[in-house]
VEXDREN-2710 file (C-alpha; in Angstrom, 1 decimal):
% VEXDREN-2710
k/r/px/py/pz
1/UNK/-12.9/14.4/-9.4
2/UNK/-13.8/11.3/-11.3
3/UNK/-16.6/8.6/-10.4
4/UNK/-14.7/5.0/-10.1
5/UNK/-16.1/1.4/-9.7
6/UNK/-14.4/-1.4/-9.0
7/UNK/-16.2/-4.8/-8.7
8/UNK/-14.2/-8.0/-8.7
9/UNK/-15.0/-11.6/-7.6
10/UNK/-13.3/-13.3/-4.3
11/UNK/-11.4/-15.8/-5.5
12/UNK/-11.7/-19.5/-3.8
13/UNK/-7.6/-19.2/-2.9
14/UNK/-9.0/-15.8/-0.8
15/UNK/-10.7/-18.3/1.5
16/UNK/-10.6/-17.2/5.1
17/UNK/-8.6/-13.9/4.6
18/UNK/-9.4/-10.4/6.1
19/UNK/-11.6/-8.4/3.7
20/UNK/-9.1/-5.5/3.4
21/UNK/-6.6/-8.1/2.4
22/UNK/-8.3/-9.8/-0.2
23/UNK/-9.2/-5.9/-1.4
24/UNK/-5.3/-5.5/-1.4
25/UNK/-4.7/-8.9/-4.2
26/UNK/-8.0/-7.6/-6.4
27/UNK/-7.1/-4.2/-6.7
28/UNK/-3.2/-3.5/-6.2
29/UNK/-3.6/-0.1/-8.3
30/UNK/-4.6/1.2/-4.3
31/UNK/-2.7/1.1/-1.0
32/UNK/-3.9/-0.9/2.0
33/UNK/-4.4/1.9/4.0
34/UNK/-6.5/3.5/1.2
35/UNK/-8.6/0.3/0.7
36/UNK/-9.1/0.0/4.1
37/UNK/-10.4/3.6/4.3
38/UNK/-13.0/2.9/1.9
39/UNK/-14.3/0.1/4.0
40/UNK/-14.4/2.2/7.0
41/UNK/-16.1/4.9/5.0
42/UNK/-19.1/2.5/3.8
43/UNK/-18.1/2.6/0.2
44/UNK/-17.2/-1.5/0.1
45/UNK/-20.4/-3.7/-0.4
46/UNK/-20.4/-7.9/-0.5
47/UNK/-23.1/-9.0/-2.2
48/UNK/-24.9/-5.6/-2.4
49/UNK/-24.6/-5.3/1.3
50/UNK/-22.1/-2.5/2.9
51/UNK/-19.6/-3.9/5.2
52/UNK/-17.5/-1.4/7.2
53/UNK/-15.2/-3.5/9.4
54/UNK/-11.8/-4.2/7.5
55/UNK/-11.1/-7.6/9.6
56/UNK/-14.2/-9.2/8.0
57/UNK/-13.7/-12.6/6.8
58/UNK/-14.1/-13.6/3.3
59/UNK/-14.6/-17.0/1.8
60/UNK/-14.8/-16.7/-2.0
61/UNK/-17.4/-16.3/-4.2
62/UNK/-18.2/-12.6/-2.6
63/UNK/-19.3/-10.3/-5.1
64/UNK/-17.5/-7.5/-4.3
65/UNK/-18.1/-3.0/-5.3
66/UNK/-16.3/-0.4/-4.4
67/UNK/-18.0/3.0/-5.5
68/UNK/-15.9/6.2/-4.5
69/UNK/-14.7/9.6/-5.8
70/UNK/-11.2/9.6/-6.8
71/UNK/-8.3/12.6/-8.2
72/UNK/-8.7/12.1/-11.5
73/UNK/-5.1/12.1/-13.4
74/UNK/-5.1/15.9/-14.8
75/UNK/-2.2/16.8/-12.0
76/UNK/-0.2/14.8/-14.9
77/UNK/0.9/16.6/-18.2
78/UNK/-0.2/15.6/-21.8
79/UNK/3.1/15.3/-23.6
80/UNK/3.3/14.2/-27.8
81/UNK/5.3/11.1/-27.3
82/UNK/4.3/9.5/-30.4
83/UNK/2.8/5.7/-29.1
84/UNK/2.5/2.5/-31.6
85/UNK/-1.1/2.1/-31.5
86/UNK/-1.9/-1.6/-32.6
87/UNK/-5.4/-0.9/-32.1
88/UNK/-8.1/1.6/-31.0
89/UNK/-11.8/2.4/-31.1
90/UNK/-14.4/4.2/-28.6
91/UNK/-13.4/2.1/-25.1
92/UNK/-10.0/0.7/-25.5
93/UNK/-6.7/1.5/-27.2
94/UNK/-4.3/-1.5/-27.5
95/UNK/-0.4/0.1/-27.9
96/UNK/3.0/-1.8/-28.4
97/UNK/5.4/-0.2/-25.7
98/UNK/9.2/0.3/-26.5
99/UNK/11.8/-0.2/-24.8
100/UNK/13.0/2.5/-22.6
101/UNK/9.4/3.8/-21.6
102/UNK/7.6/4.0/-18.1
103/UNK/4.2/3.1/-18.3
104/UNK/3.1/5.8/-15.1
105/UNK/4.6/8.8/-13.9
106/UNK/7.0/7.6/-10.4
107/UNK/10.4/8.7/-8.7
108/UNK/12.0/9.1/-11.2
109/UNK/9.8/9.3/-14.0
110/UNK/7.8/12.4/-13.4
111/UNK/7.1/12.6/-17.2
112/UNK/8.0/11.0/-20.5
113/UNK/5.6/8.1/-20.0
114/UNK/3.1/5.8/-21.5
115/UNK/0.3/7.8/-19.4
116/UNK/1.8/11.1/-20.5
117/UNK/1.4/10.2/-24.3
118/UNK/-2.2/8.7/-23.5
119/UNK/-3.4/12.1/-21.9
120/UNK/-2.5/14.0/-25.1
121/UNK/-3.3/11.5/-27.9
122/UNK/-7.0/11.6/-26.0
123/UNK/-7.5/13.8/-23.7
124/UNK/-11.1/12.6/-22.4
125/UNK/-9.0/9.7/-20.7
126/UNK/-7.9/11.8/-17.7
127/UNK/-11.5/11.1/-16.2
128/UNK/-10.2/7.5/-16.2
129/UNK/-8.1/6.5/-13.1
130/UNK/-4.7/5.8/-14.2
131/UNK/-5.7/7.4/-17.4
132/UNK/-7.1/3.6/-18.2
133/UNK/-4.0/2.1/-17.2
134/UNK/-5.1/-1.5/-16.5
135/UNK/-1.4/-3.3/-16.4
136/UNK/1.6/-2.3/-17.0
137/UNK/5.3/-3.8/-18.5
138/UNK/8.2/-2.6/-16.8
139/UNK/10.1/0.0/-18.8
140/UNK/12.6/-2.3/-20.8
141/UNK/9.8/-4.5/-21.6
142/UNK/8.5/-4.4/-24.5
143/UNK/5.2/-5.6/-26.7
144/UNK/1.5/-5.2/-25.7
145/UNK/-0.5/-3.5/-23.0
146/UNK/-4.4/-3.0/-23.3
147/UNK/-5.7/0.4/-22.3
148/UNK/-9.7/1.6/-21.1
149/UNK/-10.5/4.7/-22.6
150/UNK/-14.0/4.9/-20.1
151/UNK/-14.5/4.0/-16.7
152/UNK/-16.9/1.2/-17.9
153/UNK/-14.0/-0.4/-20.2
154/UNK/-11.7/0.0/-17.4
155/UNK/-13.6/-1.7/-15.0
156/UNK/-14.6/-5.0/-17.0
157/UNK/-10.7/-5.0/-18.2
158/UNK/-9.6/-5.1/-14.5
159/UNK/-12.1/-8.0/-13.5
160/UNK/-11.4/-9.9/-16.4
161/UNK/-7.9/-9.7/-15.0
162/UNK/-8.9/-10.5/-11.8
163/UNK/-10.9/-13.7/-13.0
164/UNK/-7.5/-14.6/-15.5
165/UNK/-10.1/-14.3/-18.8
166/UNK/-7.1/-12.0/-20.4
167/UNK/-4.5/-14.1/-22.0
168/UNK/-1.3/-12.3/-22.6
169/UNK/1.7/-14.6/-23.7
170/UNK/5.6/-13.2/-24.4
171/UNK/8.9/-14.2/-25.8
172/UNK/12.1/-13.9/-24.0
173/UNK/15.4/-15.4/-23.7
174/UNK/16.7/-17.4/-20.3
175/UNK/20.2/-18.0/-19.3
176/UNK/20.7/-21.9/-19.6
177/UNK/19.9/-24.7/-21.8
178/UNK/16.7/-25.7/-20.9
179/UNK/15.6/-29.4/-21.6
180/UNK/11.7/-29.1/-21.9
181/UNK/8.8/-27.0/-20.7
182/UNK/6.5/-26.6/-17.4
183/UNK/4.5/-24.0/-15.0
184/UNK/6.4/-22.0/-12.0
185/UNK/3.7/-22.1/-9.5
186/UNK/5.2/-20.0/-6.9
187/UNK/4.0/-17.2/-4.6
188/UNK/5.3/-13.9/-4.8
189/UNK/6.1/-10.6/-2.3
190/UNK/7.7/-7.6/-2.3
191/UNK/12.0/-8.7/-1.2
192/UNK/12.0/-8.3/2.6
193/UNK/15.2/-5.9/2.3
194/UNK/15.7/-4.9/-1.2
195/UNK/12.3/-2.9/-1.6
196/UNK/12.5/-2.2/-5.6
197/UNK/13.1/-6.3/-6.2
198/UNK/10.1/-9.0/-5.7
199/UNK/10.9/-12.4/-4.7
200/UNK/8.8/-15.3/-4.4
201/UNK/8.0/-16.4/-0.8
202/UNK/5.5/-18.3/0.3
203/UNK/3.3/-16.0/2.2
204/UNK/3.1/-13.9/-1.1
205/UNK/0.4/-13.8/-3.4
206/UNK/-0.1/-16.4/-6.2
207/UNK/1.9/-16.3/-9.3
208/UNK/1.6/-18.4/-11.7
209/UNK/3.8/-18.9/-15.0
210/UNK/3.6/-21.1/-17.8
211/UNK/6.7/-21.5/-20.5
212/UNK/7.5/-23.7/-23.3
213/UNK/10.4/-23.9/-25.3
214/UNK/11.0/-22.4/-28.7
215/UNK/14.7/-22.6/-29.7
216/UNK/17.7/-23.6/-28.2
217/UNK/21.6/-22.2/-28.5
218/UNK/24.9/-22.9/-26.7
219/UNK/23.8/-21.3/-23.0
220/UNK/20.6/-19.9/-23.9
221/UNK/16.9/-20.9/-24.3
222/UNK/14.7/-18.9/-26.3
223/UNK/10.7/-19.3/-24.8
224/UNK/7.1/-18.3/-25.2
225/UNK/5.8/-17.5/-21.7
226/UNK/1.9/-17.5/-20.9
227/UNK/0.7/-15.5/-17.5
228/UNK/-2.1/-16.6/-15.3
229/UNK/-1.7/-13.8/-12.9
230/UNK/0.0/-10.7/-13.0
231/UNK/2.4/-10.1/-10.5
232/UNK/4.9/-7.0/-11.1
233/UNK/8.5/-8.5/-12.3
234/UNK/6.8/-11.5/-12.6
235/UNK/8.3/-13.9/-15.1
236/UNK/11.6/-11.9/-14.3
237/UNK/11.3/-13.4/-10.9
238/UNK/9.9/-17.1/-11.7
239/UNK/12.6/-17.7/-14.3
240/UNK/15.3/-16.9/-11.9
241/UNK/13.6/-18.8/-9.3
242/UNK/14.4/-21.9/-11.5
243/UNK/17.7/-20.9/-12.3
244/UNK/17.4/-19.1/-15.9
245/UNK/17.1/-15.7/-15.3
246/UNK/16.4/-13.9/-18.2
247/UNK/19.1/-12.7/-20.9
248/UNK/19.8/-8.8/-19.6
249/UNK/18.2/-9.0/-16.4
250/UNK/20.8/-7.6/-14.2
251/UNK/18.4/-7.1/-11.2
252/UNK/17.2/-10.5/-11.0
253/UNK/21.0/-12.6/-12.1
254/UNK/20.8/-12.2/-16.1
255/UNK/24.0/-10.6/-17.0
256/UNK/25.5/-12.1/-20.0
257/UNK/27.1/-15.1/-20.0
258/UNK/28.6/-15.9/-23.2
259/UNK/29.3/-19.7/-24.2
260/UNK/33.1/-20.9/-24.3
261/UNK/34.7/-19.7/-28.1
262/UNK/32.1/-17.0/-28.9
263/UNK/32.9/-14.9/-31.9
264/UNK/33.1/-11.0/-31.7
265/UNK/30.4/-10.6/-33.4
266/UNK/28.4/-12.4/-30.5
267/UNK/30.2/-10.8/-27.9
268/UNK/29.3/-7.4/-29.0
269/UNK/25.9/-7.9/-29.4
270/UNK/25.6/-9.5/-25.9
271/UNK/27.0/-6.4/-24.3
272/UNK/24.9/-3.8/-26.3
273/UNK/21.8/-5.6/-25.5
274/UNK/21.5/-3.6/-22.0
275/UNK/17.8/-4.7/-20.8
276/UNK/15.8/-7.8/-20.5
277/UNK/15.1/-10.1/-22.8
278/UNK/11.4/-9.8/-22.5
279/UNK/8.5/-8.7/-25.2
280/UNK/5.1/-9.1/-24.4
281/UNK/4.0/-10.4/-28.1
282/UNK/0.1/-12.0/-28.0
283/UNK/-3.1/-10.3/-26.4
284/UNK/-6.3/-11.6/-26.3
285/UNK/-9.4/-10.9/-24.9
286/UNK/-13.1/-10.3/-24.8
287/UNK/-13.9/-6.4/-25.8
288/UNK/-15.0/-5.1/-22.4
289/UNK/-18.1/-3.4/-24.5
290/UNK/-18.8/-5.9/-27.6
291/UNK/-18.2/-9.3/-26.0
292/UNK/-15.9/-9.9/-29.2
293/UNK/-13.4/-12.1/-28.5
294/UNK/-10.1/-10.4/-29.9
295/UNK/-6.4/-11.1/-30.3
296/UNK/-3.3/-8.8/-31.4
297/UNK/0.1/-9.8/-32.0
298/UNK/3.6/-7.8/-32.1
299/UNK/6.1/-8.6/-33.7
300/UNK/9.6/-8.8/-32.2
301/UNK/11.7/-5.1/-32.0
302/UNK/14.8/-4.9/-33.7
303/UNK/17.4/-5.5/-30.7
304/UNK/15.5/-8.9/-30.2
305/UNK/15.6/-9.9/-33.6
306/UNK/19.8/-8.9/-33.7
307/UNK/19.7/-11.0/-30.2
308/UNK/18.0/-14.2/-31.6
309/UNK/20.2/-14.1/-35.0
310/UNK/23.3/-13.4/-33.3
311/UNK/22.6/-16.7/-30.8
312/UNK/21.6/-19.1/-33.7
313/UNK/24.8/-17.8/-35.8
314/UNK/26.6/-18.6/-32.7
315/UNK/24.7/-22.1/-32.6
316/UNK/25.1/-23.3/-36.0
317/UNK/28.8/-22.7/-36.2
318/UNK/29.2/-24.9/-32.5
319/UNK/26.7/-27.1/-33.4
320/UNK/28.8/-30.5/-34.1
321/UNK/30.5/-29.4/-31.0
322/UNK/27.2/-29.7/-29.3
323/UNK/25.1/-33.3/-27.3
324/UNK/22.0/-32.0/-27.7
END
């Protein structure tokens, strides 16, 4: 068994909500049924007080601590799957994910993950829920995830998330030409009947999504994405919302699309490129430990870079064809 701590802020949005419910948006690592069974077992306090009765109300500002014994992650196997590590020192390890890689053991994926690799490349970190899994990328996503390598690192990482003090910004490529940038400020929940898909709806939790634009080809828009929050398939989810799902998406409307007249060459790289054009390239934050403010960047794989050159070929040779 390990010792766990969570402590996270309620935030003003939480206003007037049910304390198990707020518990459910601060730590979504847990199940509602498990949250609420830590209330009821006197483990929640507000403020330093213990407060056993789930339907409490909240109204932001709560101080909120969760002490409890939890399995610790030894049921899953070290495997030596090499990992990219960007960065590493005593309390946190910062890796750059490939494609084609869960980040946590699931249907599915009993093994060959991120956590798999983390549990033999230090072995100490299976006292860590989640072996210090703080967020995650989904498994075609690729670029940078920050990882606690002690339960104190893991639990400043996860309120610093929780109070949006982690910036983590990514490239990708959306379906459409897109005229200028903005923020998708839109709720999101799990899909009401496809329960793999999120969608945004507006009794969901808030998401919020900031994009800018970097380049622009015939049908595409190549962007630099900034996340307030965290939601899973987020930007996935917001960009099709808005009608420029991303390049390779196929759950969320991105399958290729190429522009009228495309050369070979183009039409063959759009139909190898068989996941999301997503990487998650700039991560900064302040060392959970040090205070040291801290920033890593990762540099785009090699599909993307084939991706982006093929789509400004593609651009340049249609370009006095082009109003824009």
């Amino acid at each position: 068994m390990a010792y766990l701590t969570l402590s996270a802020e309620v935030l003003p949005s939480q206003m007037g909500q049910r304390l198990d419910q707020s518990l459910a948006e601060m730590f979504p690592d847990y199940s509602r049924s498990r949250l609420k069974t830590w209330i009821e077992s006197d483990l929640v306090k507000v403020n330093g007080e213990v407060v056993n009765v789930p339907r409490s109300k909240v109204y932001g500002g709560e101080q909120i601590t969760i002490n409890v014994e939890v399995e610790d992650e030894t049921r899953f196997e070290p495997e030596n799957i090499p990992l990219n590590i960007v960065y590493e020192d005593d309390d946190i390890l910062v890796i750059n994910k490939p494609k084609d890689m869960v980040v946590h053991p699931g249907a599915g994926n009993p093994n060959g993950t991120v956590l798999n690799a983390l549990l033999y490349h230090y072995p100490p970190i299976a006292e860590v829920p989640r072996a210090g899994i703080v967020h995650r990328l989904d498994k075609d996503t690729t670029g940078l995830m920050v990882v606690a390598k002690t339960i104190p690192a893991q639990t400043k990482l996860v309120r610093d998330l929780q109070k949006r003090k982690i910036t983590r910004e990514y490239e990708a490529i959306a379906y459409g030409i897109m005229t200028q940038g903005g923020t998708v400020d839109e709720p999101m929940a799990r899909h009401p009947t496809k329960r793999t898909h999120m969608a945004v709806h507006p009794m969901g939790k808030p998401a919020v999504t900031h994009y800018r634009i970097m380049e622009r080809f015939r049908n595409y828009t190549r962007l630099r994405l900034r996340l307030e929050t965290g939601r899973t398939h987020q930007i996935r989810v917001h960009m099709a919302h808005i009608a420029h799902p991303l390049l390779g998406d196929q759950t969320y409307g991105g399958r290729p699309r190429p522009p009228k007249n495309a050369s070979e060459e183009l039409l063959t790289t759009l139909r190898d490129f068989k996941r999301q054009a997503l990487h998650a390239i700039m991560l900064r934050l302040e060392h959970p430990i040090t205070g040291e403010l801290m920033e890593w960047y990762a540099p785009l794989p090699e599909d993307f870079v084939g991706l982006v050159n093929a789509l400004k070929v593609d651009y340049l040779a249609h370009k006095d064809e082009l109003d824009y």
